[in-house]
N, C-alpha and C positions, 0 to 999 in steps of 0.2 A: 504494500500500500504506500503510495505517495501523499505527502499532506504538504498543504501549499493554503498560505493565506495573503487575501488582498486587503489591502489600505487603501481608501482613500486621503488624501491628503491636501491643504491650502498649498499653495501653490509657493505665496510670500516665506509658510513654515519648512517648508518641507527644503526649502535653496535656504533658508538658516541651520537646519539641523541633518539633514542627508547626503550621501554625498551627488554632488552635480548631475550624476547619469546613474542614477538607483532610478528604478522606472519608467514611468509613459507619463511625456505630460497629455492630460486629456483636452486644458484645456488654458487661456492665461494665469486661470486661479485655481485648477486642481489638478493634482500628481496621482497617477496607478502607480502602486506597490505590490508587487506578488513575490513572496518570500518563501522558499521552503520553510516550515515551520520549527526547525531544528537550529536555522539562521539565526548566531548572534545576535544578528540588528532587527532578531523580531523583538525580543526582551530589551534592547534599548527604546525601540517606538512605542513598547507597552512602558517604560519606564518616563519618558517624556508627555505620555497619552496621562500617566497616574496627577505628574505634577500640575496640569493643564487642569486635571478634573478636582484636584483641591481647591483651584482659585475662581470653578464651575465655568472653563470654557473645555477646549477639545482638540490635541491637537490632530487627529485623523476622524472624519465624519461619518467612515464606513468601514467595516470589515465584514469577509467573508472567508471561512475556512472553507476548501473541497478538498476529499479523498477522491484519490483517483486508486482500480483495484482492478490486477490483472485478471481477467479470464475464468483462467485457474482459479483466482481467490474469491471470485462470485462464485463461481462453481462448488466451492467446497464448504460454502455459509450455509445452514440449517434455516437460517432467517435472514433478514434482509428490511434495510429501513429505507422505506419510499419516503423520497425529499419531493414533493411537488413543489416543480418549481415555477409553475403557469399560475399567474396570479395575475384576476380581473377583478373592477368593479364597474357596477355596483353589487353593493351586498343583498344578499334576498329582502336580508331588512328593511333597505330602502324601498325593495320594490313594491313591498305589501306582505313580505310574506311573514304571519302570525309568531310572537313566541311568550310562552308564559314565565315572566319574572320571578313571580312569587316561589317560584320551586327553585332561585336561584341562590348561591352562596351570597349572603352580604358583605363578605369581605373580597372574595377574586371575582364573581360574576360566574362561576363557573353551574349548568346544572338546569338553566333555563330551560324549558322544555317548545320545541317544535312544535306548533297546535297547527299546520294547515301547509298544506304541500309548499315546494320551495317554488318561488318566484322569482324570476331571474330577467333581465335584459339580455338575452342568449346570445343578440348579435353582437354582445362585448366579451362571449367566449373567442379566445386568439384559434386562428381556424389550424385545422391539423393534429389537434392536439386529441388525445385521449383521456387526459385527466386533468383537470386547471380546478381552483379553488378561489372562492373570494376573499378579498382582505379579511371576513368575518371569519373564514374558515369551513365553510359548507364546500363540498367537494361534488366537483360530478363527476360524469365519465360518459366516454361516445357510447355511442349503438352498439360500436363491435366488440370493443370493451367489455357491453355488460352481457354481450351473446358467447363471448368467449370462456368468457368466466363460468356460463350454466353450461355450454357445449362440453365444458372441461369437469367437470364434474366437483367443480372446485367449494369450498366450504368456508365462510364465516362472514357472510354481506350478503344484503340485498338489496336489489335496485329500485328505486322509487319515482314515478314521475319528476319531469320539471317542467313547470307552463312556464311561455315566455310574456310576458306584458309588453302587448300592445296598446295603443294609443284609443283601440275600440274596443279592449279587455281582455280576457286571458286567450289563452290559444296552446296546443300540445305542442314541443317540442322534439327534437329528436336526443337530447339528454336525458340523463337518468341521474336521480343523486343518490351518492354509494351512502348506504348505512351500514354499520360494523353491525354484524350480530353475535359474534365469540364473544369470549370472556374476554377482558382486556389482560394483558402481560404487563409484569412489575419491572420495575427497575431493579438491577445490584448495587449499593453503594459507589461500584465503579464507575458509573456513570456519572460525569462531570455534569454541571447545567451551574447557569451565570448568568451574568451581565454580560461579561469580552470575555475573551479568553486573560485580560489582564485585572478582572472584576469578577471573583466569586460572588458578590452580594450577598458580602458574610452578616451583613445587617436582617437578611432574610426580606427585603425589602418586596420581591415580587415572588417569593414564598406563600401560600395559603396557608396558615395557621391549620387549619381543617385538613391538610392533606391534598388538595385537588392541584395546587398546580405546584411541579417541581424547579418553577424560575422562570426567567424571562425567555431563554433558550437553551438549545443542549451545546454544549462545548467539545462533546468526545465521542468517542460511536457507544453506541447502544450496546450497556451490558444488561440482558435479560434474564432473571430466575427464572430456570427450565421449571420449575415446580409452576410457573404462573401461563406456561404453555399449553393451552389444551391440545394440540394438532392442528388448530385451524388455517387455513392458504391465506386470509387475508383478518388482520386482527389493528386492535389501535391498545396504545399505551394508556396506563389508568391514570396517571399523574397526564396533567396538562403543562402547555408553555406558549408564554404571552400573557397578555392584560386585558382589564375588561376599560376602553375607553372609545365614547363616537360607537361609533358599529365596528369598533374591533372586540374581539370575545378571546379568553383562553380555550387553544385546540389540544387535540391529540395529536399522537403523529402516529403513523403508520407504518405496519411492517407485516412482509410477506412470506411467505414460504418459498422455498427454492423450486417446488413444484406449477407456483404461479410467475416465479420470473422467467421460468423457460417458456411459458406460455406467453407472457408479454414479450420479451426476446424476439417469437418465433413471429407472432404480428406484428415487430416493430413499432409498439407501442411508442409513443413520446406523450413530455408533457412532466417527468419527473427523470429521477437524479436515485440510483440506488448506491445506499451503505453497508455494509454488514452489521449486522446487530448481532454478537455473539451471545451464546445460551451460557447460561455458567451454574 
């Protein structure tokens, strides 16, 4: 496995503290950085990013880790964590579509309950795609997607309408939104989750006191207790990540069986990003 993380950076900052030709400028005022993650000069920009954050400005605006994983090392994962990475809005929320609050935590939002099919503005799904999710977190998936999934015999979701909102009122789409129906899978201790990879948010700051969400994001791959595995092809995580603000909500994140990536593999699925999620 490869681990590689980008920076975004000011452009003024980054010609004070980098050197000259460390990345891409994108633009007069912002700098790419992509570092192998083992790099020296990551733990210096998380050391400059710290002091930046005691005096509440910032000196990098963005980062993003990706693993990259040969072949062989997909093939030999029992599980698997789907990174969707298609992200449109608007949220269902917006569009009309029903959720009930009262059933939700008071402290992360997390729990709200879906009263009324998902509502969506469809022609702001990015086209091509197989699986995209709204900023809120509602997830869909294509036709072929969901005919794939029953043709294969595969286990733990079901697919549910999405009407699109028109302008003359609802109408059937040709999406589906995927619901988990397994048990969810636990996290191991070994599993990282943060602010940055330079901010545990040892404050517990976007922590749920109750349990539901495990932080603002995951930092590390996915270590899973085989005890919290039932067998299922497609399952979501019981701890959430994210916040409840606007029509953003905390999500699950998802992970697969190796039985269902060769199935998406073989249709060339897109629209997400696979991790290994090891059982332990």
């Amino acid at each position: 496995m490869r681990e590689t993380i980008e920076f975004r950076i000011d452009e003024g900052l980054a010609q004070r503290f980098l050197e000259p030709n460390l990345g891409t400028r994108l633009s007069d005022t912002l700098r790419r950085v992509v570092l192998p993650t083992t790099d020296e000069r990551v733990q210096q920009i998380g050391e400059i990013q710290r002091t930046y954050r005691k005096n509440g400005g910032f000196f990098f605006i963005y980062w993003d880790v990706r693993r990259k994983y040969s072949e062989k090392e997909l093939q030999a994962a029992q599980l698997l964590h789907v990174i969707v990475r298609t992200v449109f809005e608007p949220t269902g929320e917006e569009c009309g579509t029903a959720y009930d609050e009262t059933t939700a935590c008071k402290r992360c939002g997390v729990g709200a309950s879906q009263t009324s099919a998902l509502i969506l503005d469809t022609r702001r799904i990015p086209k091509g795609k197989d699986i995209a999710r709204t900023i809120g977190g509602e997830i869909v998936v294509s036709r072929r997607f969901a005919n794939a999934f029953s043709e294969h015999g595969l286990q733990g979701a079901k697919f549910q309408p999405v009407l699109h909102r028109e302008r003359r009122g609802l109408e059937p789409s040709e999406w589906s939104q995927l619901v988990v129906t397994s048990s969810p899978v636990k996290f191991s201790p070994r599993t990282v989750t943060g602010n940055t990879p330079f901010d545990l948010d040892d404050q517990n700051e976007h922590r749920c006191p109750r349990g539901h969400t495990a932080g603002l994001t995951w930092l590390s791959e996915f270590f899973v207790l085989r005890s919290s595995y039932d067998g299922s092809d497609l399952l979501c995580t019981e701890k959430m990540f994210g916040l409840r603000r606007g029509y953003l909500r905390p999500e699950p994140q998802l992970v697969i069986s190796q039985k269902l990536r060769r199935v998406l593999v073989d249709m060339k699925a897109k629209g997400f990003e696979l991790e290994v999620a090891h059982l332990v």
